[in-house]
N, C-alpha and C positions, 0 to 999 in steps of 0.2 A: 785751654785759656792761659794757664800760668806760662806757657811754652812761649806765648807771643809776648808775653807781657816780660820774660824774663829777656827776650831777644827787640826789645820796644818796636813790636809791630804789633798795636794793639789797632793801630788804624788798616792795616789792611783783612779786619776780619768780616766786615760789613763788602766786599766787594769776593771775598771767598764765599761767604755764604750765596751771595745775587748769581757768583757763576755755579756754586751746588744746585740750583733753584733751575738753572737754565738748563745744564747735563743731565738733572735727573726729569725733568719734562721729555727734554729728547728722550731719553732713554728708555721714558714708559709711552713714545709716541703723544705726549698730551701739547696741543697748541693751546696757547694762550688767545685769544681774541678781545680785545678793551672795543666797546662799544658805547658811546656817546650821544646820547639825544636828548630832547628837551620834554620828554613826556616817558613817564615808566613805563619799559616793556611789559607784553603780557605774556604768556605761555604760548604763543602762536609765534610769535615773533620771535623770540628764544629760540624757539624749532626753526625755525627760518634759518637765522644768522650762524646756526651748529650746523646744520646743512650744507650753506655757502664755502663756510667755511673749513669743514668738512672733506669736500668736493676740492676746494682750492689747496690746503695743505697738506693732504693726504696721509694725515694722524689719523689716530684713533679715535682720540677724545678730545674733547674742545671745553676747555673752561675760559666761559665767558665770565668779562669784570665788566659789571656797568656804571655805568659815568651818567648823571642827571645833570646837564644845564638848562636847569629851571630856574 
């Protein structure tokens, strides 16, 4: 921290972090999936969407972020 802060790029530490977040998903094979609906998913659905999704990205693992517009 002191390094950016000594060099005044404290603002570019928030878009390093977002690309660490991005190479280290690749890197362990994990896809991100954001799924949005207006009713909480169950456990049935969950497996659905990790599935799909799954089969479409061809990672490993799939962490799904869910989004309520209720």
């Amino acid at each position: 921290m002191r390094f950016f802060a000594e060099k005044n790029r404290i603002d570019v530490i928030t878009e390093i972090a977002k690309e660490f977040q991005a190479q280290y998903q690749l890197h362990n094979s994990i896809q991100v999936a954001e799924v949005t609906t207006t009713f909480p998913l169950d456990d049935a659905l969950r497996a659905e969407f990790t599935k799909i999704v799954l089969e479409i990205s061809g990672m490993k693992t799939v962490k799904l972020v869910e989004k309520n517009q209720s």
